[in-house]
C-alpha positions in Angstrom: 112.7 117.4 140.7 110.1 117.7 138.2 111.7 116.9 135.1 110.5 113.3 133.4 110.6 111.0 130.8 109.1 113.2 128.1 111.6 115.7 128.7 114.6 113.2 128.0 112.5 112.5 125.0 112.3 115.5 123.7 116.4 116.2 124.4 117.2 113.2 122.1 114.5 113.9 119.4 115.6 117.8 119.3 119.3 117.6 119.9 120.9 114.2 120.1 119.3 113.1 116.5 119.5 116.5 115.3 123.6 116.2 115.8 123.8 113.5 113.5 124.0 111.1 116.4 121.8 107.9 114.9 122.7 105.0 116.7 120.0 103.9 119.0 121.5 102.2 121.9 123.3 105.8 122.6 119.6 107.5 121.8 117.7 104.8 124.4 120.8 105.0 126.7 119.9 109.2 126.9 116.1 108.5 127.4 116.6 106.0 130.2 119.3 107.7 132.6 118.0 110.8 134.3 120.3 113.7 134.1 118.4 115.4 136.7 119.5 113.0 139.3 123.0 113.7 139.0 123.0 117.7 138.9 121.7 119.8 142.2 118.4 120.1 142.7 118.5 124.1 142.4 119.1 123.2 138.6 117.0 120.1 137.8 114.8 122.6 135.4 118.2 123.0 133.4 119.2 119.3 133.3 118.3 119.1 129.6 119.8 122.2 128.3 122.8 121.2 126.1 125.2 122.8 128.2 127.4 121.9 130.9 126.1 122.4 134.2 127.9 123.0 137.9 128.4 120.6 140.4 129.9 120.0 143.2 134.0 121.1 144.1 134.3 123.7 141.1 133.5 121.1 138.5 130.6 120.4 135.9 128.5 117.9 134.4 129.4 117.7 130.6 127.4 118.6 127.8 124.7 116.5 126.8 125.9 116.6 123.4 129.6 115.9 123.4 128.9 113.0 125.9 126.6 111.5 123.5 129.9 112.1 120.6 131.8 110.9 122.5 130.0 107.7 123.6 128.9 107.1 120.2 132.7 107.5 118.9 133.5 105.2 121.9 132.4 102.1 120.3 135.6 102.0 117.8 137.5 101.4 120.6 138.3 98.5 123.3 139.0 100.6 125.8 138.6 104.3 126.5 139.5 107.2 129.2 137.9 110.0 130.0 139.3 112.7 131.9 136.6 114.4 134.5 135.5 114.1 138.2 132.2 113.3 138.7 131.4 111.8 135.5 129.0 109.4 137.1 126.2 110.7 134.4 128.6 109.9 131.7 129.5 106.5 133.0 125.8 105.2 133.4 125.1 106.3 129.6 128.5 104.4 129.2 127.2 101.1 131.1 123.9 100.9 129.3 125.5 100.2 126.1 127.8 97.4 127.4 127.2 94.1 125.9 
């Protein structure tokens, strides 16, 4: 995979903050986990696009975008559920922010 660091950095500078997502801990959460790790190899060089991407057993990757939404909009709540298989992208943003 030849994506890195500077291209998660880029995907929160040009898309993230551009979306009117501002909290920080969401924005560092997007830098640190590597989206390329959890898509297949054949579209690492797409891992940043803000779209959903295929994986494995018919299902996909969610947008970068509504992920970061929906993270950010997850903080008003104790608990929340999200319905998708193979989320495991989603969850480590998720687990950064814990206390």
């Amino acid at each position: 995979m030849t994506t890195n660091a500077a291209d998660r950095d880029d995907m929160v500078r040009t898309r993230r903050a551009a979306r009117g997502i501002r909290d920080e801990r969401v924005l560092e959460a997007f830098r640190a986990v590597p989206r390329e790790a959890f898509v297949p190899e054949a579209l690492a060089e797409f891992a940043y696009a803000d779209s959903a991407l295929p994986i494995e057993e018919g299902q996909t990757i969610s947008q970068p975008c509504i992920v970061a939404l929906m993270v950010a909009g997850a903080e008003r709540y104790d608990r929340a559920m999200y319905y998708g298989a193979n989320e495991s992208w989603t969850l480590r943003d998720q687990h950064r922010l814990r206390p």
